[in-house]
C-alpha positions in Angstrom: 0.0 0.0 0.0 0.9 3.7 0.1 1.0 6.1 2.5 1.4 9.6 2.6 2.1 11.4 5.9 1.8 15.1 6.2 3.9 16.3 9.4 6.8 14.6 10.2 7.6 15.1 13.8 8.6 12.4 16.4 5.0 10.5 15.7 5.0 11.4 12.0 8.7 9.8 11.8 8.1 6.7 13.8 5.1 6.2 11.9 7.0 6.5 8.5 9.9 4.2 9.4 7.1 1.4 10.9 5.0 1.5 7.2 8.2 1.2 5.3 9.6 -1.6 7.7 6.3 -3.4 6.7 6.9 -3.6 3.4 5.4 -0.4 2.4 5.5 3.0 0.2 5.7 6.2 2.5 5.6 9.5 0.9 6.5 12.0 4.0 5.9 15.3 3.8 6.5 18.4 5.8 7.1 22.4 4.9 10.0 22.2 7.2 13.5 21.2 4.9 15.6 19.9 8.1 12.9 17.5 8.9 12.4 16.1 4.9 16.7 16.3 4.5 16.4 14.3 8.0 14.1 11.0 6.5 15.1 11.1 2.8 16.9 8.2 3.0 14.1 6.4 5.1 11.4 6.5 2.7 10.0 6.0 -0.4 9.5 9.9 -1.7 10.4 13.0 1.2 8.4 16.1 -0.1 9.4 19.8 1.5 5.9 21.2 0.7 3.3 23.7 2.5 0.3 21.5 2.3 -1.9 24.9 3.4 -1.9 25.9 0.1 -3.5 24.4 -2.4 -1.7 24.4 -5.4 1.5 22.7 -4.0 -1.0 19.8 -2.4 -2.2 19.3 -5.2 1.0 18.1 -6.6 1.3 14.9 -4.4 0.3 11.7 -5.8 -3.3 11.9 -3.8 -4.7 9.7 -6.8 -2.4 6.6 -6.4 -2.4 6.9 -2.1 -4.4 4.4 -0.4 -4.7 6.7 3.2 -3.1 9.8 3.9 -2.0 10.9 7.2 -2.1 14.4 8.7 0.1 14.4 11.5 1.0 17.4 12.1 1.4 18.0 15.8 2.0 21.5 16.9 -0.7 23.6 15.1 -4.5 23.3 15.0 -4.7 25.4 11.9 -2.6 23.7 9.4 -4.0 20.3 10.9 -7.9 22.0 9.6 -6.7 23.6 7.0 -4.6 20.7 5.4 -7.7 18.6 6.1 -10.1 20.5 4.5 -8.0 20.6 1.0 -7.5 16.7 1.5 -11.0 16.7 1.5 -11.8 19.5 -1.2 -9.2 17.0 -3.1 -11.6 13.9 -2.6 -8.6 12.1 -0.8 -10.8 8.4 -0.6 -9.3 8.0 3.0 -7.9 10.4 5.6 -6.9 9.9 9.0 -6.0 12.7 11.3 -4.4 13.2 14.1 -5.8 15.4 16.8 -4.4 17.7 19.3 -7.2 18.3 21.3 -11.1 17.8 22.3 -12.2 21.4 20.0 -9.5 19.8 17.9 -11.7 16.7 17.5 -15.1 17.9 17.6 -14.2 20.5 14.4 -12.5 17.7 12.8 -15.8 15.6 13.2 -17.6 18.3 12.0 -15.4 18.3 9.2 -16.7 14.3 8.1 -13.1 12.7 9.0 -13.9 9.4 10.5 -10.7 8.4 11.7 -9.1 10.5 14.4 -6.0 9.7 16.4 -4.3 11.1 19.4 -1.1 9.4 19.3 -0.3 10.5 23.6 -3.6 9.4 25.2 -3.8 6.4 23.1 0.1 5.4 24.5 -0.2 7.0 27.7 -3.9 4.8 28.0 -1.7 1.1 26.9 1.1 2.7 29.5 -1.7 2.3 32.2 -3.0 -0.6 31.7 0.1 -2.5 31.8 0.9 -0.4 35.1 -2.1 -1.6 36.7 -2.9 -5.1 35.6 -0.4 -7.6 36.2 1.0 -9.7 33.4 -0.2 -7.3 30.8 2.7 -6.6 27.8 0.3 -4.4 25.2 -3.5 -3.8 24.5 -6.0 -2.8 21.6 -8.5 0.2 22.6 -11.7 -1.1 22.0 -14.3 1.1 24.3 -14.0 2.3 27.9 -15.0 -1.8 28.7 -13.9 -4.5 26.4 -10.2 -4.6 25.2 -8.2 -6.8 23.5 -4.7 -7.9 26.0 -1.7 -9.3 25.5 -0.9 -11.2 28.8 1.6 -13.4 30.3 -0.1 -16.7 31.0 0.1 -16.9 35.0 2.4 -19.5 36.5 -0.7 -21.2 38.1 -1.6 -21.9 34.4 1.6 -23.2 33.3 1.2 -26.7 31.9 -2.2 -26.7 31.5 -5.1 -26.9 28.3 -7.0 -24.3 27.6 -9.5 -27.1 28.5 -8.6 -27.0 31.9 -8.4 -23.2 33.0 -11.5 -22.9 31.1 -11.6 -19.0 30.6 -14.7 -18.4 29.1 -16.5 -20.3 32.0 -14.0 -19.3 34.8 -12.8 -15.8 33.9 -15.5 -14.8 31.4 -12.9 -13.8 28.5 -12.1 -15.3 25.6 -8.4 -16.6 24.5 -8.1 -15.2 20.7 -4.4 -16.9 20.3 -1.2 -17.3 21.9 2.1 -15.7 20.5 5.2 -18.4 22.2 8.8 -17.4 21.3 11.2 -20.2 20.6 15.1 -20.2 21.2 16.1 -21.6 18.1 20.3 -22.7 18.1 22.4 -21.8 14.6 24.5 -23.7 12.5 27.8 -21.3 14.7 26.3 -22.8 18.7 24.6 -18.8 18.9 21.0 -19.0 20.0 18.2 -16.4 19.0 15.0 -16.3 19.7 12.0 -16.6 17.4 8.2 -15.5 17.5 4.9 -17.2 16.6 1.4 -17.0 16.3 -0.1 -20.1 16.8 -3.4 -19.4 15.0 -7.1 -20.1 16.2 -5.8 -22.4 19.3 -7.1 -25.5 20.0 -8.5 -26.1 23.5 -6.2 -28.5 24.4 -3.7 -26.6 23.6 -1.1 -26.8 26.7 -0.2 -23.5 28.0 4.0 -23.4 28.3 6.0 -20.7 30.6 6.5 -17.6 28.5 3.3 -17.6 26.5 1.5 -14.5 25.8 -1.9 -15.0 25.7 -4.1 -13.0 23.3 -7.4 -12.3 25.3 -10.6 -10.3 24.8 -13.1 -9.1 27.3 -13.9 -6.6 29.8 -10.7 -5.2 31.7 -12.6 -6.0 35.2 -12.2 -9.6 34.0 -8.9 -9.8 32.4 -7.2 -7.8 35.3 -9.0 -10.6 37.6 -7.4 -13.5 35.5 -4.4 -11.8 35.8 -4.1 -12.3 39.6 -2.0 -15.7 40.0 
């Protein structure tokens, strides 16, 4: 697919060098030249480029991008503004990022769909591996129902999915468990490799080090999380 990304500050940039590591195109643009000269080499196409006026916007390659990105961070009115001529351009999919509720709302207004705050969403995964034990990462569902990454509790270890019974038990569902492996090479070295082992089985036994892949509400999940 390819991406272009208006704004290229410390989200814009990671957000750039993840696509391309993916396997992807990345146009990054941004009116600042330190900040294009700085990802050049990093991306597919760096564009120094006011995307506030018109004309020069319409000079990206809106027709061929499957989403564009306005991630501009430190300005409310170049975020609208830039958003509005994606729009006028009939760019088929935008997400923006937002930088705060009046932000939002005007950018709602506005018909965007997909609205991103890039700090609450990291500060909100922060939190909840702070306060439930065993939690690695999670997927923002609603205030309720989340999807988890967990580390399967050492009361577990060695047991089916039969057994534990989570659904029953706990209430929450396992989607699939991610295991690493220490794989040795040909020179003695070890390294460690990562799998997804699909729609599990329910006999599945549960080994030490397995991430489990759960989805329910967070009162339940930090529950099963207590060993």
């Amino acid at each position: 697919m390819k991406y272009i990304i208006i704004g290229i500050g410390n989200f814009g940039l990671a957000l750039c060098e993840k696509l391309m590591l993916l396997g992807h195109e990345v146009v990054a643009v941004d009116k600042r030249m330190e900040k294009v000269d700085s990802i050049k080499d990093r991306v597919t196409l760096a564009l120094a480029m006011d995307t506030t006026d018109k004309s020069a916007a319409e000079s990206l390659p809106l027709r061929d991008a499957d989403v564009v990105i306005v991630a501009i961070g430190e300005e409310e009115g170049p975020s609208l503004l830039t958003v509005a001529i994606m729009k006028e351009l009939q760019v088929k999919r935008i997400v923006a990022r937002t930088l705060s509720p009046v932000h939002s709302t005007i950018l709602h207004a506005m018909g965007v769909q997909e609205i991103i705050n890039p700090e609450e969403e990291a500060a909100d995964r922060l939190a909840r591996r702070l306060i439930i034990k065993g939690v690695i990462d999670s997927f923002y569902l609603s205030d309720r129902f989340n999807i988890v990454e967990i580390k399967v509790p050492d009361k577990y270890i060695g047991k089916t999915l039969h057994d534990i019974d989570v659904r029953h038990n706990h209430r929450v569902l396992v989607l699939t468990i991610i295991r690493y492996k220490k794989i040795r090479g040909a020179l003695g070295g070890e390294s460690v490799k990562r799998s997804v082992l699909g729609v599990v089985d329910i006999q599945t036994v549960l080994e030490e080090d397995d991430i489990l892949v759960m989805f329910g509400d967070m009162k339940h999940i930090s529950q099963f999380g207590v060993s």
